[in-house]
C-alpha positions as MATLAB code, in Angstrom:
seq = 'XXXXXXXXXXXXXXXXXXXXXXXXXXXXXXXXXXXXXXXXXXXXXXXXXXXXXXXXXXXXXXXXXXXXXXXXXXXXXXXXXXX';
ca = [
     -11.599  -54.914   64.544;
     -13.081  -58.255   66.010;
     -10.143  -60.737   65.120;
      -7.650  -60.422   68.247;
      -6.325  -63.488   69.388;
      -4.571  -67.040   67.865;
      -7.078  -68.640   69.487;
     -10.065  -66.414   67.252;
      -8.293  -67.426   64.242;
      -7.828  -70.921   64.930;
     -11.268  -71.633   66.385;
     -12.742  -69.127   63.131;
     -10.745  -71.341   60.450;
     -11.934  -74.540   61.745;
     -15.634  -73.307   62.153;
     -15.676  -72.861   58.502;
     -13.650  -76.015   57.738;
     -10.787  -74.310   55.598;
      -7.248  -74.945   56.179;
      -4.548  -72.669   56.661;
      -3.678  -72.522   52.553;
      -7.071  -71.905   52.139;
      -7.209  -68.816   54.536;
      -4.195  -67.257   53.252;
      -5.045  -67.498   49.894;
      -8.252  -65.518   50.309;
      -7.266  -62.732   52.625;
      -3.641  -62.135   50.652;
      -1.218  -63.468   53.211;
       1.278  -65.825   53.205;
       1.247  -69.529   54.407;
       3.958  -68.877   56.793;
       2.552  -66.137   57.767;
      -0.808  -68.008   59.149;
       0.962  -70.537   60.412;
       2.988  -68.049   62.946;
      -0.362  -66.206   63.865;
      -1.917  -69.530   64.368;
       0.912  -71.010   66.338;
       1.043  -67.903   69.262;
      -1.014  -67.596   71.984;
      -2.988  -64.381   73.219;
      -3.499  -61.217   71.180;
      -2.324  -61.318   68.045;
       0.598  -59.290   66.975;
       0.670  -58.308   62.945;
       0.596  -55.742   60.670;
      -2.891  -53.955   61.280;
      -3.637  -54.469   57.611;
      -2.704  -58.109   57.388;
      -5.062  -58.598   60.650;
      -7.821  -56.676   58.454;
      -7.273  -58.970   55.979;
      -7.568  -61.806   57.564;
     -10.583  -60.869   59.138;
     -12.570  -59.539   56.337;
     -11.641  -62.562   54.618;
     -13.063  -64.507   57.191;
     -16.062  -62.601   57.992;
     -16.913  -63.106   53.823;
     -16.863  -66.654   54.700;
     -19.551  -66.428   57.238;
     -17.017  -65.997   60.792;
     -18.554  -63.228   63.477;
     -16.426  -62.089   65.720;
     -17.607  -61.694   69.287;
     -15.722  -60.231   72.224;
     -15.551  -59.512   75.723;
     -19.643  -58.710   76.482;
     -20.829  -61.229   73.984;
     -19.090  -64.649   75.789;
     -17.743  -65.542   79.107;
     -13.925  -66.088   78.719;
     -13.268  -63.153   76.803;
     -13.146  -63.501   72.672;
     -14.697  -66.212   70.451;
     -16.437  -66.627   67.062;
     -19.786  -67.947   65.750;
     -20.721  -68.677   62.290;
     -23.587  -65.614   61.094;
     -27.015  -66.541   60.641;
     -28.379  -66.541   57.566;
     -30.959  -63.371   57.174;
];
């Protein structure tokens, strides 16, 4: 699981230019629900298969998830290359 933090899903939704609506209509989850992920700080705390959710959705749309060893300040995202 690569999706940890508010900050991940933030910085992953506005990589790929969606908005919140649009995220929680493609990974099954309610509006409110993103907004109160979005809206924390540090790791996120959810159902394990909302989080998956979330972040497969995301990861369809092109989001990697990279943590600790892959940049400096802990987790982040970058948008996949195409092969």
């Amino acid at each position: 699981m690569g999706l940890k933090t508010s900050e991940q899903l933030r910085q992953a939704r506005a990589a790929l230019g969606l908005t919140q609506s649009e995220v929680a209509a493609l990974s099954g989850v309610s509006v409110p629900t993103m907004k109160r992920l979005e809206g924390g700080t540090g790791t996120l705390s959810v159902r394990l298969e909302t989080l998956s959710n979330i972040e497969s959705a995301l990861e369809t749309q092109g989001i990697q998830f990279l943590e600790n060893g892959d940049v400096a300040n802990g987790f982040g995202v970058a948008i996949k290359r195409a092969e």
